[in-house]
KOLTOR-592447 format. One line per field, with one value per residue (C-alpha): residue number from 1; residue in one letter; x, y, z. Coordinates in nm, 2 decimals, decimal comma, always signed. Layout:
BEGIN
nr = (NUM / ...)
rest = (a / ...)
east = (X / ...)
north = (Y / ...)
up = (Z / ...)
This chain:
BEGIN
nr = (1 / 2 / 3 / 4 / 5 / 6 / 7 / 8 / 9 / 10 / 11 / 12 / 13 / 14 / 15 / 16 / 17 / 18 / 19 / 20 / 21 / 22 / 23 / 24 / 25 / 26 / 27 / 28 / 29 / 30 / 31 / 32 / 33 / 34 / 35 / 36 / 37 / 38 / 39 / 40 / 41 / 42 / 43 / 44 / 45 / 46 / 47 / 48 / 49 / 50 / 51 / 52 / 53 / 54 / 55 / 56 / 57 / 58 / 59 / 60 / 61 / 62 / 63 / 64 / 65 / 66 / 67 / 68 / 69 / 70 / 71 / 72 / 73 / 74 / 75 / 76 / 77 / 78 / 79 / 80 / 81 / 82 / 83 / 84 / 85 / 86 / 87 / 88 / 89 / 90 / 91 / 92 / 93 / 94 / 95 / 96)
rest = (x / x / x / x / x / x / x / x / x / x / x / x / x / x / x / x / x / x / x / x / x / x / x / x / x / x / x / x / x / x / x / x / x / x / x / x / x / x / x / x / x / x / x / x / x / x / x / x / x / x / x / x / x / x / x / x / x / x / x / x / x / x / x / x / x / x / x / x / x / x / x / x / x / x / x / x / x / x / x / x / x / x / x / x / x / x / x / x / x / x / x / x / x / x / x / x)
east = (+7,98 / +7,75 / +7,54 / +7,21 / +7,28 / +7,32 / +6,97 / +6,83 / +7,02 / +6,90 / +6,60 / +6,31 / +6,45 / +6,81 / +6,67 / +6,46 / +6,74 / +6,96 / +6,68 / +6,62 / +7,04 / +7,05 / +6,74 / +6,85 / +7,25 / +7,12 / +7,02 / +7,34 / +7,59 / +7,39 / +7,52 / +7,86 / +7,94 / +7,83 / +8,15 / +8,33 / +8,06 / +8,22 / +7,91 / +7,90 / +8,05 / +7,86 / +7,96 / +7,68 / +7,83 / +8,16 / +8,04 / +7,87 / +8,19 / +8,41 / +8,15 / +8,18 / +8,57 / +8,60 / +8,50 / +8,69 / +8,37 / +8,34 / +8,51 / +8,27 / +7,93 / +8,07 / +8,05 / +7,79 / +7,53 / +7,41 / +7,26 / +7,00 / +7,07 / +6,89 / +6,75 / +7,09 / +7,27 / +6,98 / +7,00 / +7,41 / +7,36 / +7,12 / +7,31 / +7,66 / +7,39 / +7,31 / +7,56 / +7,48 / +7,74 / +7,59 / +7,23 / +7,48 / +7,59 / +7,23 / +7,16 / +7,45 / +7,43 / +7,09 / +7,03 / +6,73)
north = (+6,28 / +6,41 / +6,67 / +6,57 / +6,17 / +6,28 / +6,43 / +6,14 / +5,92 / +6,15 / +6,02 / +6,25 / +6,30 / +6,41 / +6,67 / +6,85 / +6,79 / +6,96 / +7,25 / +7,33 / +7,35 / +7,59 / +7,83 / +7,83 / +7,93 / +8,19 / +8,40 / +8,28 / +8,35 / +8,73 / +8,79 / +8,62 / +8,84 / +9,20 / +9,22 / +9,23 / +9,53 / +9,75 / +9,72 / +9,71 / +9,37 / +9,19 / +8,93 / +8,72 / +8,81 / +8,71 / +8,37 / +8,30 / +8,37 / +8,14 / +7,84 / +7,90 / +8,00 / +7,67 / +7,42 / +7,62 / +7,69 / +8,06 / +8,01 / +7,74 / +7,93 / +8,25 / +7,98 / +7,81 / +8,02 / +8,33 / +8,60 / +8,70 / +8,32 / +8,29 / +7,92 / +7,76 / +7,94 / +7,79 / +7,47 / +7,42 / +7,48 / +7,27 / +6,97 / +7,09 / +7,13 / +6,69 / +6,59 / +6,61 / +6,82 / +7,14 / +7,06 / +6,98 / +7,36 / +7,50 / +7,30 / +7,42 / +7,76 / +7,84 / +7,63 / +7,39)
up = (+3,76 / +3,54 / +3,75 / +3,52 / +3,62 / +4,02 / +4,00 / +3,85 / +4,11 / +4,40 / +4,63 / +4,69 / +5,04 / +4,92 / +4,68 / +4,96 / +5,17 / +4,91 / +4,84 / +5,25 / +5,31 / +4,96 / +5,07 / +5,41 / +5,39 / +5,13 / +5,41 / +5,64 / +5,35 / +5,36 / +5,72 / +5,64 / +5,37 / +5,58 / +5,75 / +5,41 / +5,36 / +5,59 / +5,80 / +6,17 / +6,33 / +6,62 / +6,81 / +6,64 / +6,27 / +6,43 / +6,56 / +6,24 / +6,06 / +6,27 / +6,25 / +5,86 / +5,86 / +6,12 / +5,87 / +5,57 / +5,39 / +5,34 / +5,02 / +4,91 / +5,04 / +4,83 / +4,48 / +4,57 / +4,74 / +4,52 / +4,69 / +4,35 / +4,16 / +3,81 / +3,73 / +3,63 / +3,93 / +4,18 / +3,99 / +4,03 / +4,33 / +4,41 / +4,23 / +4,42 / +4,76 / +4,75 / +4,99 / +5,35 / +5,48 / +5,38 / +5,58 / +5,82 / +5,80 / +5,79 / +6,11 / +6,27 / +6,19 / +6,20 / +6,50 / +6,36)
């Protein structure tokens, strides 16, 4: 589908839906990738990697979620951000 014709289709709901899950893993997807940093690893970095690594989206956060995104990298994601899994994720990571 094209991404253009899923915004159009999107309710007002589903596109700050879509916007909260992509400005909130931003900072999730931060502390995922430390431990690949070579900085120190907590238990909390280690529990937040295995809720992630759990549900096999590491890989997905590291396309999707860009750490510095221009426009067209914060709009993809926002259009690849629609379905409700990944406010599902937020939730469940950030505990709101």
């Amino acid at each position: 589908m094209d991404s253009l014709e899923q915004v159009r289709g999107a309710s007002d709901k589903e596109m700050v839906r879509a916007r909260a899950a992509l400005i909130g893993l931003r900072p999730l997807y931060r502390m995922y990738m430390l431990h690949g940093l070579f900085m120190p690893d907590t238990p909390g970095l280690a529990a937040l990697r295995a809720r992630i690594d759990a549900r096999g989206l590491g890989f997905m956060l590291h396309h999707l979620v860009s750490i510095v995104p221009t426009p067209r990298q914060f709009n993809e994601g926002l259009v690849a951000m629609l379905g409700p899994m990944w406010d599902e994720l937020r939730k469940a990571l950030s505990g709101r």
